[in-house]
PAZAPA-4460 file (N, C-alpha, C; in steps of 0.05 Angstrom, whole numbers, plus 32768, in hexadecimal, padded with zeros to 4 digits):
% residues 277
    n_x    n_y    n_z   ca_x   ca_y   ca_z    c_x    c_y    c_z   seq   type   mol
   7BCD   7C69   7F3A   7BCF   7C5A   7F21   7BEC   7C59   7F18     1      X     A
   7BF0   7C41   7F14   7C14   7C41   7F11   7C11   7C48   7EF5     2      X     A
   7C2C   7C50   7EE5   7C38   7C54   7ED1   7C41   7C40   7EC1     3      X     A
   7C3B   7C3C   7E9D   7C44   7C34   7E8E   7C62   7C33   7E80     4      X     A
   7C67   7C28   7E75   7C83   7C1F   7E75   7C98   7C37   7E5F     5      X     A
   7C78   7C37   7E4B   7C7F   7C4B   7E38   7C86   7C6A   7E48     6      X     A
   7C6E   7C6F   7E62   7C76   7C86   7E6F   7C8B   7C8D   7E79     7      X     A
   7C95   7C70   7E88   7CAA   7C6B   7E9B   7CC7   7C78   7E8A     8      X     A
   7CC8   7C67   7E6D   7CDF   7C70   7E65   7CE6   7C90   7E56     9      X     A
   7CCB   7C90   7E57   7CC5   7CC2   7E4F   7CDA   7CC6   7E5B    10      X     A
   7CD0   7CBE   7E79   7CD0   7CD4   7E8D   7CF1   7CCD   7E92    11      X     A
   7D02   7CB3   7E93   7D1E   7CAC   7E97   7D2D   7CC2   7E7F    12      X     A
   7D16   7CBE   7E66   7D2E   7CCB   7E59   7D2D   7CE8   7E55    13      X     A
   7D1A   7CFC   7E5E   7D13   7D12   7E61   7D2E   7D1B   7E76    14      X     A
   7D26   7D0C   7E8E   7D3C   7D10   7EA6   7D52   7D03   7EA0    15      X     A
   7D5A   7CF8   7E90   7D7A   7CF8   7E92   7D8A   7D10   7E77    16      X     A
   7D73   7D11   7E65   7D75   7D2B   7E51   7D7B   7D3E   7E65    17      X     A
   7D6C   7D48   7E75   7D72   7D5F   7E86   7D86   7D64   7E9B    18      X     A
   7D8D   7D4B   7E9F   7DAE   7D43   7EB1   7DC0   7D53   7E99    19      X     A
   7DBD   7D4C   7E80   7DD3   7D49   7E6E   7DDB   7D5E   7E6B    20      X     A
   7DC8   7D6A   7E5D   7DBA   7D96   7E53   7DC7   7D9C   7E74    21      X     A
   7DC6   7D96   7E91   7DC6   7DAA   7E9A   7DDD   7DA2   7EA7    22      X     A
   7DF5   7D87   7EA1   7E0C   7D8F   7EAA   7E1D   7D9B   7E91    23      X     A
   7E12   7D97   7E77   7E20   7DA4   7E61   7E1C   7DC7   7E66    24      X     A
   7E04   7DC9   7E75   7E09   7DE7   7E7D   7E1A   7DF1   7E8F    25      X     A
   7E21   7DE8   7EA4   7E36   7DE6   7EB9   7E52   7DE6   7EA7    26      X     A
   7E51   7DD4   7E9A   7E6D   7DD1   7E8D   7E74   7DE7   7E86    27      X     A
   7E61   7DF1   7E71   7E6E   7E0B   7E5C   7E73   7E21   7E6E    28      X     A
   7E5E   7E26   7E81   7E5A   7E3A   7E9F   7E76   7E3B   7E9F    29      X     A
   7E86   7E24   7EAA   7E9A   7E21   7EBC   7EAD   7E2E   7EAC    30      X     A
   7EB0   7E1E   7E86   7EC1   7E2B   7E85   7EC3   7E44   7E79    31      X     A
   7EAE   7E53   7E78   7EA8   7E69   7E6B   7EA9   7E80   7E7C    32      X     A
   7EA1   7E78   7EA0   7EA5   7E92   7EB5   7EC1   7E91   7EBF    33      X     A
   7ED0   7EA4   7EBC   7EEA   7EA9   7ECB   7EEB   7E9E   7EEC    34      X     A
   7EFB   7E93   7EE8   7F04   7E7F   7F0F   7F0C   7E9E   7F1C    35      X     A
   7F0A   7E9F   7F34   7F05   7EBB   7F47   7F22   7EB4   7F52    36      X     A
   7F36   7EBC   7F45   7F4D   7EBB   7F5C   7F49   7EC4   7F72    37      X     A
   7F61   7EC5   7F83   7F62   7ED2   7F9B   7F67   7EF0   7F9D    38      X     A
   7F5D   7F04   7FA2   7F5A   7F22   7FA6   7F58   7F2C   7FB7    39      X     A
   7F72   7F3D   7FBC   7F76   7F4E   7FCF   7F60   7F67   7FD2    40      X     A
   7F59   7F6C   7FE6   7F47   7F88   7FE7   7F53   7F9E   7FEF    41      X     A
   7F46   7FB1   7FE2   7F4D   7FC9   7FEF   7F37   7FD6   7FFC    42      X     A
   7F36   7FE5   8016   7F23   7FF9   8020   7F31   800D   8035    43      X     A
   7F1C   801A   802D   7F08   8025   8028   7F07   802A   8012    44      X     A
   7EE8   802A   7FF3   7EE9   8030   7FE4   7ED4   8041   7FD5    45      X     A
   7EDA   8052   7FC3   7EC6   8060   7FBD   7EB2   805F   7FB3    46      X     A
   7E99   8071   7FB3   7E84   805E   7F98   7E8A   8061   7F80    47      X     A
   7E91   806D   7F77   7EA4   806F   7F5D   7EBA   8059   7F5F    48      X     A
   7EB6   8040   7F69   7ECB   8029   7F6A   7EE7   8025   7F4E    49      X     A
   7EF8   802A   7F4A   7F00   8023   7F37   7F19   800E   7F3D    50      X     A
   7F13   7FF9   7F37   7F22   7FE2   7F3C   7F45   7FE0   7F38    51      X     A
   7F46   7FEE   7F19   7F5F   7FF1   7F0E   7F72   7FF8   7F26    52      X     A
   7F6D   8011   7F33   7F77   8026   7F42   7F66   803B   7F52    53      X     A
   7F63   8035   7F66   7F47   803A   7F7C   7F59   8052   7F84    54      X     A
   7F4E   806F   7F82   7F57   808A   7F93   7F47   808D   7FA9    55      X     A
   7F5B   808B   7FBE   7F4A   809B   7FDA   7F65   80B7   7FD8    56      X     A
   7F51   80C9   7FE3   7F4E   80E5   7FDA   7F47   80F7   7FEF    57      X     A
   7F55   8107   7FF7   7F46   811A   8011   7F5A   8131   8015    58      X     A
   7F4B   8141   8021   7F5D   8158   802C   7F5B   815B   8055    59      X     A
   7F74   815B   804F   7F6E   814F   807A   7F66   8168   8086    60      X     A
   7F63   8181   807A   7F58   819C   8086   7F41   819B   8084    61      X     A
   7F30   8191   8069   7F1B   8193   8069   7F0D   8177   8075    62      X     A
   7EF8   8178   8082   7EED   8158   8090   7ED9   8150   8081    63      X     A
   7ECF   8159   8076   7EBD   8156   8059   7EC5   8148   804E    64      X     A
   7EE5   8143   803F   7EEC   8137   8032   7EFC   8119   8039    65      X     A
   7F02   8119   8050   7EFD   8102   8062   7EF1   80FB   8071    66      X     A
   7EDC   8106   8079   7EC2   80F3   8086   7EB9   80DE   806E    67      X     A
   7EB7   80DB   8061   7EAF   80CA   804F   7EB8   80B7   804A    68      X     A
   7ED6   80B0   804C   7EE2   8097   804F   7EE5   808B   806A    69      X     A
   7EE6   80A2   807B   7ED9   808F   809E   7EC6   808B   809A    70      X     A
   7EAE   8093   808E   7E96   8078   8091   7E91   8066   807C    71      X     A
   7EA5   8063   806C   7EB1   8050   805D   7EB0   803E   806D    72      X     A
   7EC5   8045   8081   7EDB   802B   8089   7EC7   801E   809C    73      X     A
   7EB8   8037   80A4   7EA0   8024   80BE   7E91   801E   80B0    74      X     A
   7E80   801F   80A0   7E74   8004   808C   7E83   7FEB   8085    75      X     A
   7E97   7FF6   807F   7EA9   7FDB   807B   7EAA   7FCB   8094    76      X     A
   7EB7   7FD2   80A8   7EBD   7FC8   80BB   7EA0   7FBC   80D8    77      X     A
   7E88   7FC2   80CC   7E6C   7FBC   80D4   7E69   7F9E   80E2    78      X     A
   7E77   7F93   80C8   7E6C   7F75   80CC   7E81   7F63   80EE    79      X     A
   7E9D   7F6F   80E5   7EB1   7F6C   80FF   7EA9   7F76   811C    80      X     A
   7E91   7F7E   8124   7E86   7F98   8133   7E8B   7F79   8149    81      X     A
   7E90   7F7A   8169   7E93   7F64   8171   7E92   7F6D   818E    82      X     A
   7E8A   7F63   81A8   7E98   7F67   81C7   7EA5   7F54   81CC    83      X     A
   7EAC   7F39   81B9   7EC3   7F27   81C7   7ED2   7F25   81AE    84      X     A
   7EE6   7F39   81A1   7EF3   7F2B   8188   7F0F   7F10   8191    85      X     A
   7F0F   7F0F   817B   7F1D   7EFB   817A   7F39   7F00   8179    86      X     A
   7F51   7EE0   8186   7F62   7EF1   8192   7F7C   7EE2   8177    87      X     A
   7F8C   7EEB   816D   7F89   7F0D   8175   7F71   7F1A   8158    88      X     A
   7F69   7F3A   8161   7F4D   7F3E   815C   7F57   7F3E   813B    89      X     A
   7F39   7F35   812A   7F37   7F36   810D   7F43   7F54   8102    90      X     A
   7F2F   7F60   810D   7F24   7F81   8109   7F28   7F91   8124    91      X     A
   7F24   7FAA   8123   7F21   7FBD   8137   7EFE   7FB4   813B    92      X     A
   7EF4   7FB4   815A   7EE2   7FA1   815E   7EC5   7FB4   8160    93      X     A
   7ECC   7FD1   8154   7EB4   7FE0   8161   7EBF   7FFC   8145    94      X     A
   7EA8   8000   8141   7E9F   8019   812D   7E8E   8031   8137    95      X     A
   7E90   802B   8155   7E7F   8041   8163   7EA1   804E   817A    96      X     A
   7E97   8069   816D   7EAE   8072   8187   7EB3   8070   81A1    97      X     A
   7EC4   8076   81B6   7EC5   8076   81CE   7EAC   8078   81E8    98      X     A
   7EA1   8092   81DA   7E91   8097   81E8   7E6C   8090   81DD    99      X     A
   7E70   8081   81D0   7E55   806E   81C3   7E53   8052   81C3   100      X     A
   7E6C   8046   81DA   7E69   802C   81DD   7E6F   8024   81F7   101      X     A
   7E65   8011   8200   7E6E   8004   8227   7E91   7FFD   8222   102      X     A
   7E9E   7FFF   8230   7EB0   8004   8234   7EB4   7FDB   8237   103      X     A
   7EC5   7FD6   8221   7EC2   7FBB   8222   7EDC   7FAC   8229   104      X     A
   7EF3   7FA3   823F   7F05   7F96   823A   7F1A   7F91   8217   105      X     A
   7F07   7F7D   821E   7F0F   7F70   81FC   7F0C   7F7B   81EC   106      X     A
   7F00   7F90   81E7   7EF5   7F9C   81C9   7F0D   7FB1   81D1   107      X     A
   7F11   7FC4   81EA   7F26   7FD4   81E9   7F3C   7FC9   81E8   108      X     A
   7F46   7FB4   81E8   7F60   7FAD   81E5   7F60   7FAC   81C9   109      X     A
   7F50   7F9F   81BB   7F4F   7F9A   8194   7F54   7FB2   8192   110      X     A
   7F44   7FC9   818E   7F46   7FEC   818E   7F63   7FF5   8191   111      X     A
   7F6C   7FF0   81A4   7F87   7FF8   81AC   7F97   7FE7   819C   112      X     A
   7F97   7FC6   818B   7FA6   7FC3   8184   7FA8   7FCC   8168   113      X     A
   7F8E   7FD1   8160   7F8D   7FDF   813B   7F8F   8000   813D   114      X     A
   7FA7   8008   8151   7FA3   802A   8152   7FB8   8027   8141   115      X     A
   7FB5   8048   8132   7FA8   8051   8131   7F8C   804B   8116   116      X     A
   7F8B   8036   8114   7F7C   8030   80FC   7F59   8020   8113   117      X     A
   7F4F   8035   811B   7F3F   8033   812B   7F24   804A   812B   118      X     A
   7F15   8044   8130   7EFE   8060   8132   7F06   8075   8144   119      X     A
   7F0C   806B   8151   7F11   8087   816C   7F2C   8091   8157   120      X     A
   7F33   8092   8148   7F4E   8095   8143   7F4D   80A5   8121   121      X     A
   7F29   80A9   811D   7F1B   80A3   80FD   7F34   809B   80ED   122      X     A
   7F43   8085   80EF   7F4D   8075   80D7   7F62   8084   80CD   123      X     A
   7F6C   809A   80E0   7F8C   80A3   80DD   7F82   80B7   80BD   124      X     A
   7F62   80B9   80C0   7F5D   80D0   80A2   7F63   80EF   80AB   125      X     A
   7F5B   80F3   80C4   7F54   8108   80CE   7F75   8119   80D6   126      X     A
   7F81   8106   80DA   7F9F   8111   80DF   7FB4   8108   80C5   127      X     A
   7FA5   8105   80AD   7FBD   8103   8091   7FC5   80E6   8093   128      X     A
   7FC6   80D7   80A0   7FD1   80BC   80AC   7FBC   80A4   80A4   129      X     A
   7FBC   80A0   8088   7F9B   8095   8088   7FA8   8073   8089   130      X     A
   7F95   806F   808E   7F8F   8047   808C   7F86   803F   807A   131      X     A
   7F92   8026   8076   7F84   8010   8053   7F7F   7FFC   805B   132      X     A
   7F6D   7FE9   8063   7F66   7FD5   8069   7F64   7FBD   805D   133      X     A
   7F75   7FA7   8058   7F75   7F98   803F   7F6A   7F7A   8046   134      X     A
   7F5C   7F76   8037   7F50   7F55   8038   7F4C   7F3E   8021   135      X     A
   7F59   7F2E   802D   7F55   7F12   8012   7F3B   7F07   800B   136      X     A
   7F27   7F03   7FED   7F1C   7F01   7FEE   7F20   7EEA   7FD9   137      X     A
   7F05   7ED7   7FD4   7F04   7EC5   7FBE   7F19   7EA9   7FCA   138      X     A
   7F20   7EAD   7FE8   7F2C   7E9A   7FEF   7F27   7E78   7FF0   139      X     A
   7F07   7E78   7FF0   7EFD   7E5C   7FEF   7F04   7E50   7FD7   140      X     A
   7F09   7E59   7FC3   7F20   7E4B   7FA7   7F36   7E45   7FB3   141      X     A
   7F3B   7E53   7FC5   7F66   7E4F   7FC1   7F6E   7E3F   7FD8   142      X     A
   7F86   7E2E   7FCC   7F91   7E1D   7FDF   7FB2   7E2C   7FE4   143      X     A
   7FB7   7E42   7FF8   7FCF   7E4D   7FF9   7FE2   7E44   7FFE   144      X     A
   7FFF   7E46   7FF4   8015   7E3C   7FFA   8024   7E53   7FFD   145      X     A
   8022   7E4F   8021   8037   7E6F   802C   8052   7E62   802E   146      X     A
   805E   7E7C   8031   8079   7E77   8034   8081   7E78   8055   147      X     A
   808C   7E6A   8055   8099   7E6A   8073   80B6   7E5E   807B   148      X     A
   80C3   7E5F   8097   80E9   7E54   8098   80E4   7E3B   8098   149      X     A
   80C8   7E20   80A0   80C8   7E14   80A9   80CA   7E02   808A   150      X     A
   80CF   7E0E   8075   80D0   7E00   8056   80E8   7E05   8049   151      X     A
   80F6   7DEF   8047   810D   7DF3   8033   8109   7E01   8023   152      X     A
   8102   7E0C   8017   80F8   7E24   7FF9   8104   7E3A   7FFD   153      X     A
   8113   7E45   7FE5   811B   7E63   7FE1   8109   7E72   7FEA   154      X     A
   8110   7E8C   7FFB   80F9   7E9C   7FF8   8108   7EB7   7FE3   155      X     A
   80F5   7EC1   7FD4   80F1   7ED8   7FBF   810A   7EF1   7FC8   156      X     A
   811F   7EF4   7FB9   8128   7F08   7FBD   8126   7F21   7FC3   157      X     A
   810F   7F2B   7FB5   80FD   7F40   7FBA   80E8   7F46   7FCF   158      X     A
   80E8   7F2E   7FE5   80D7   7F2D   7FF3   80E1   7F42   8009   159      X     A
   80C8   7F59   8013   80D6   7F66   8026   80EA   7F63   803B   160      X     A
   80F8   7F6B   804C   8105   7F63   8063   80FC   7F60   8078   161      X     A
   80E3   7F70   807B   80D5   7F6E   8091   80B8   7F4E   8092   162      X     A
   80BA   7F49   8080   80A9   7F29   8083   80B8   7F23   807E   163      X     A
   80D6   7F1C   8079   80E9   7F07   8086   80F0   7F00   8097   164      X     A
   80EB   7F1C   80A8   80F3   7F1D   80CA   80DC   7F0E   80D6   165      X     A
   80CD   7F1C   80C5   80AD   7F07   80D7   80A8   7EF0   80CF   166      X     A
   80BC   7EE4   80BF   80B4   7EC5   80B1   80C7   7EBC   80D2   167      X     A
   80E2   7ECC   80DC   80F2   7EBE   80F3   80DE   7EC5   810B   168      X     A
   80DB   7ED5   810D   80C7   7EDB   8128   80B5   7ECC   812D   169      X     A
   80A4   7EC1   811C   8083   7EB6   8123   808A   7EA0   810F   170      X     A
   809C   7E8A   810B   809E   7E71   80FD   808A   7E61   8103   171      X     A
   8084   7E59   80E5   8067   7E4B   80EA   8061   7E30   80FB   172      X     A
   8078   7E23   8100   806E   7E09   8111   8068   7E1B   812D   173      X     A
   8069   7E2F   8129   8058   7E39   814D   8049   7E42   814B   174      X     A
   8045   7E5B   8127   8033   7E6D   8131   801E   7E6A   8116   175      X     A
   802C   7E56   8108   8015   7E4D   80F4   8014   7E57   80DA   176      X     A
   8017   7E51   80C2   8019   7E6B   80A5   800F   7E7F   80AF   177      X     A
   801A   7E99   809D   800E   7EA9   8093   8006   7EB2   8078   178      X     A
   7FF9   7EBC   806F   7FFF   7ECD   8052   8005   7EE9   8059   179      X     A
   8025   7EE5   8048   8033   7F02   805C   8029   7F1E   8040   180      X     A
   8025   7F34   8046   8023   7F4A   803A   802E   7F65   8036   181      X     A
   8034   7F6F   8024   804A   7F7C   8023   8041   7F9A   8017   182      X     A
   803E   7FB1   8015   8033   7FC6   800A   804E   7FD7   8005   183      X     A
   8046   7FE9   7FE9   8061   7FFE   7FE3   805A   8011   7FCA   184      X     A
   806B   8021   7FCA   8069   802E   7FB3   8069   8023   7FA2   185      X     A
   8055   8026   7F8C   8063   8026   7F70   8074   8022   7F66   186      X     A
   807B   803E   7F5D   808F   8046   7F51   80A8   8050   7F61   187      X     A
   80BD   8057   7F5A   80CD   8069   7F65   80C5   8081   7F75   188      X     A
   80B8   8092   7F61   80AA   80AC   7F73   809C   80A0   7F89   189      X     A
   8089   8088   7F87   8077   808C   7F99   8080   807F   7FB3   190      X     A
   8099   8072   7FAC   80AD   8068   7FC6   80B3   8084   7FD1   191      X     A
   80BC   808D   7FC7   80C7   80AB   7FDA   80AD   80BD   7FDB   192      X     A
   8093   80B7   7FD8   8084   80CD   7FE2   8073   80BB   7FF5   193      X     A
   8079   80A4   7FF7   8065   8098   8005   8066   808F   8026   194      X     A
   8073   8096   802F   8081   809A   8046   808B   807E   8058   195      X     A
   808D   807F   806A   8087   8065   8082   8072   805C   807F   196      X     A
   806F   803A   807F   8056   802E   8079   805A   801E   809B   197      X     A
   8043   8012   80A5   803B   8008   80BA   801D   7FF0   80B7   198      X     A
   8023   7FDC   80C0   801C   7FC4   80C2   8008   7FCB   80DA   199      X     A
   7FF4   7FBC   80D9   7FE0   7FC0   80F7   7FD4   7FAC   80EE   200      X     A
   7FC4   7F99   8104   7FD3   7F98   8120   7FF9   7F9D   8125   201      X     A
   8000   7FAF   8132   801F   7FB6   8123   8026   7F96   813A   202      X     A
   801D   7F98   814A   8034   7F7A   8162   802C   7F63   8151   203      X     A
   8022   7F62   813A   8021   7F4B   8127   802B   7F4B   8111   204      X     A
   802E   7F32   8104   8040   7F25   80F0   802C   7F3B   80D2   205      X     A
   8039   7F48   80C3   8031   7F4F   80AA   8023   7F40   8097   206      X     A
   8010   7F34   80A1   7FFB   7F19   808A   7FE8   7F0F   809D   207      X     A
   7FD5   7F01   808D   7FC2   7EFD   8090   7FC9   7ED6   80A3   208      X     A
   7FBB   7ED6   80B9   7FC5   7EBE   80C2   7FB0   7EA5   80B3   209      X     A
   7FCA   7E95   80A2   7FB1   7E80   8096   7F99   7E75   80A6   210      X     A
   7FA2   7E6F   80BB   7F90   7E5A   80CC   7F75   7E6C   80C9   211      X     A
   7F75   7E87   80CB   7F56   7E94   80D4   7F4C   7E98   80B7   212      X     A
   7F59   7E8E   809A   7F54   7E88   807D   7F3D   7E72   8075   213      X     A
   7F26   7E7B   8069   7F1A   7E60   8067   7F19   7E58   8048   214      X     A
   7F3A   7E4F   8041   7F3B   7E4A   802E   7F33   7E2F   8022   215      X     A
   7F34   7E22   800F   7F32   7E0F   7FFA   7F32   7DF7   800F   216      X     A
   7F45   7DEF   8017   7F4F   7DDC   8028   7F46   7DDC   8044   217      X     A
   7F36   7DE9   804D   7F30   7DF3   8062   7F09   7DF0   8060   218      X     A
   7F04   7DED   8052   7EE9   7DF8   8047   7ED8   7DCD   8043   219      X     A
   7EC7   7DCE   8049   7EC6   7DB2   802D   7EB7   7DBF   8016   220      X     A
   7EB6   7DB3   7FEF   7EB9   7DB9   7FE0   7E98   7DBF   7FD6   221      X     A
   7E86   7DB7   7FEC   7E6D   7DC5   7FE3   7E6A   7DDF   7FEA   222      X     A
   7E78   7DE9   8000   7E77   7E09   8004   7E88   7E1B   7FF7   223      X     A
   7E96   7E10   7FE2   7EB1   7E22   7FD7   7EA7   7E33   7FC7   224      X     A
   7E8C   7E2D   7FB8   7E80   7E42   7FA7   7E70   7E59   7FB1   225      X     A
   7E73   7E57   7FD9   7E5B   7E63   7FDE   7E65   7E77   7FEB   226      X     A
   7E5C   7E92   7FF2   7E69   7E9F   7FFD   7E78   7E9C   8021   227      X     A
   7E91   7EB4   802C   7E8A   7EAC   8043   7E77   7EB4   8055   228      X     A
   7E72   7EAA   8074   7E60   7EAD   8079   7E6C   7EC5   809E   229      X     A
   7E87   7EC1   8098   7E9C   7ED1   80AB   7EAC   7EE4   809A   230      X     A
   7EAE   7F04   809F   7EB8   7F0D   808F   7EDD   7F06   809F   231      X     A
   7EEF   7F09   808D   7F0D   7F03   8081   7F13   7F15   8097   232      X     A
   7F2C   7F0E   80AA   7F37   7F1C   80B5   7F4D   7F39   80A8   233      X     A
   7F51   7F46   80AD   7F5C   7F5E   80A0   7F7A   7F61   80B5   234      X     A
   7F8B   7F74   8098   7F9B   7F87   809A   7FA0   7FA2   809C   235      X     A
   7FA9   7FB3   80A9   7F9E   7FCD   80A5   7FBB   7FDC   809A   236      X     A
   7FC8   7FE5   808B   7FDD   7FF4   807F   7FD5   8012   8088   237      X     A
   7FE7   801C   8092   7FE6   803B   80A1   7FFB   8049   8096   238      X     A
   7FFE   805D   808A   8001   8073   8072   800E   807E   808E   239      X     A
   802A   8083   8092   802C   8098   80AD   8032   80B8   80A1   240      X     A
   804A   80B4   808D   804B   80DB   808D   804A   80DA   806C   241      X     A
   8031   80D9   8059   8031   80D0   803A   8033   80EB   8035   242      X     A
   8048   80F0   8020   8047   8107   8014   8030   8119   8001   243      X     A
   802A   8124   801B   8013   813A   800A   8011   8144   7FEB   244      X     A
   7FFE   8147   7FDF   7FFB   8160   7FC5   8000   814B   7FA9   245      X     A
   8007   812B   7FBC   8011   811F   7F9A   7FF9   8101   7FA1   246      X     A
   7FFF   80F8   7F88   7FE7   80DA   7F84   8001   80CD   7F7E   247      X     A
   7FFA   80B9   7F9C   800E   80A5   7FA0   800A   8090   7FA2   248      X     A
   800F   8082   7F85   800F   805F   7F7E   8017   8047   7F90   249      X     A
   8007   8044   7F9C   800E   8029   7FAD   8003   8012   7FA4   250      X     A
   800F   7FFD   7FA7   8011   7FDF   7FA0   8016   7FCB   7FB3   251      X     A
   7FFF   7FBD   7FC1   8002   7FAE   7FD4   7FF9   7F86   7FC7   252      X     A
   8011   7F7B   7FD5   8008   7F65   7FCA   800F   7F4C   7FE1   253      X     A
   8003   7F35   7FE2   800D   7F1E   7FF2   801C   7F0B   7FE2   254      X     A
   802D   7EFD   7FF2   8046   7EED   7FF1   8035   7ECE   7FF8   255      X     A
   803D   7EC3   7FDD   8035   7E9F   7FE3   8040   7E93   7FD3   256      X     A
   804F   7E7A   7FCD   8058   7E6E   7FC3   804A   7E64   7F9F   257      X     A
   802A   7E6B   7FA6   8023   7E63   7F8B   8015   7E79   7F7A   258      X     A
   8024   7E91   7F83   8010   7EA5   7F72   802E   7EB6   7F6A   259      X     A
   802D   7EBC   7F50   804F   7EBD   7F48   8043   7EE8   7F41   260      X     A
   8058   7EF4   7F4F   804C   7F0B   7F4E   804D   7F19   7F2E   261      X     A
   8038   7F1F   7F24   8035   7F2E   7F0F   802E   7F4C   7F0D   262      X     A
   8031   7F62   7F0D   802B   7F7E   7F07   8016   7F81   7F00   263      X     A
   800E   7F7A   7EE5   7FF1   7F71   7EDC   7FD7   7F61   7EEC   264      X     A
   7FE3   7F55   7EF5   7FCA   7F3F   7EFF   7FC1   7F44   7F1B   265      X     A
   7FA9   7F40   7F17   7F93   7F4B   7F34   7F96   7F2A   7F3E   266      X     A
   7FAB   7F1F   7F41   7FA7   7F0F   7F57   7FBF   7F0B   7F6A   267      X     A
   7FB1   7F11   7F8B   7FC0   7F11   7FA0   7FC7   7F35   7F99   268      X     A
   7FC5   7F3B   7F8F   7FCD   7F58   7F8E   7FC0   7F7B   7F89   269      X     A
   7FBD   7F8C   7F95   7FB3   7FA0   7F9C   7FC3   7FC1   7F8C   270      X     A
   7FB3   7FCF   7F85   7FBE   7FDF   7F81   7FAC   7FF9   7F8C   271      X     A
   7FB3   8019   7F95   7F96   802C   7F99   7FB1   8045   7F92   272      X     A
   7FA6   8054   7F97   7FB3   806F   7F93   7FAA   8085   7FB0   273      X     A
   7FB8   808D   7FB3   7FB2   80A1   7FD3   7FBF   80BE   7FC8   274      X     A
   7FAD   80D7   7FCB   7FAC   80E3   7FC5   7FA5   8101   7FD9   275      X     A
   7FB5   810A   7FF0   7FB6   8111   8003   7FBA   812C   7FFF   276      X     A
   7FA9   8146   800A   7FB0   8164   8008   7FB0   8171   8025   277      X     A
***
């Protein structure tokens, strides 16, 4: 039985009422929830998470007090678990030790390239030498603008020396952006207690290679709200001789043309505290 005219127009204006109500709810949504910049991670982290300034904490005599952040890092590192990683590899490609896995080509070469920030190696905790693993997240918002030689543009005076070298070494019309990353003390003290820092993969450029980014521009614009569905390739920062007995302020952050570095602001930027006996 077809419909009357009087019904016909209910029901148009019921449903376009509810178009109205429910993009005026979107609207306020939008501008009422904070936009998710881009955020650096830190891990391993504790359950006691504290965002401000994340303490990893251990005593390298006792294994008690670092076994806990190696199975940190192998939860973390779960989802990267792989026998063909990718080249060159995301992650260290295996969370099972030497003697709990087939002996794989490809997965031992990845292994060997994230030493010592590796399982066979428990994550440089067990010998004082610990690992920080850092990853960009909230990327499907952001459209990055790295820096590189192949752009007339100043680069930052303050920018380390060692991703300048690697802006000449790996120039991007060959080897493609990166988002370069930089870690350090704090403060003064924590420059002098915090010893030699080390980049891993070390035979690679200090940043994250855009191309393996599935950023903004990279994405189309119906998946940008959704999560990803590949976890983010990683960095691993290796602590070589950190001065024992003190809590030492580190501050790691990435280098891009459109994120202007602030102290304050949790974006592109990392802070944790290491705390070594």
């Amino acid at each position: 039985m077809g419909l009357d005219k009087r019904t016909i127009k209910i029901i148009v204006i019921v449903t376009v009422t509810v178009l109205v109500i429910g993009g005026i709810i979107g609207l306020v949504l939008g501008l009422l929830l904070p936009y998710r910049y881009v955020e650096l991670e830190v891990w391993p982290r504790s359950d006691a998470y504290n965002y401000e300034q994340p303490l990893i904490h251990f005593r390298v005599s006792d294994s008690g007090t670092w076994h806990p952040w190696y199975k940190k890092l192998n939860e973390f590192l779960k989802p990267y678990e792989t026998t063909v990683p990718e080249e060159p590899p995301r992650a260290p490609c295996s969370v099972h030790h030497h003697e709990q896995r087939l002996p794989v080509p490809n997965c031992e070469r990845a292994l060997s390239m994230w030493a010592p920030c590796n399982v066979d190696n428990f994550y440089g905790y067990r010998e004082g030498r610990p690992c920080v693993f850092l990853r960009l997240n909230h990327i499907h918002y952001w459209v990055p603008e790295p820096y590189n030689v192949t752009v007339p543009l100043s680069i930052p005076q303050d920018m380390p020396n060692n991703i300048k070298k690697a802006m000449h070494l790996y120039p991007a019309n060959q080897y493609g952006d990166f988002i370069w990353v930089s870690c350090k003390g704090e403060f003064t003290a924590d420059e002098e207690n915090i010893g030699p820092i080390q980049y891993i993969p070390a035979n690679m450029p200090p940043g994250f290679p855009a191309s393996r980014l599935r950023t903004a521009d990279r994405i189309p614009r119906s998946d940008r709200s959704l999560p990803d569905l590949i976890s983010g390739p990683l960095i691993a920062v290796v602590f070589e001789n950190p001065h024992r007995g003190v809590v030492i302020n580190v501050e790691c952050r990435i280098w891009t043309r459109d994120i202007v570095y602030d102290r304050n602001s949790r974006v592109g930027l990392a802070r944790f505290e290491l705390y070594i006996e």
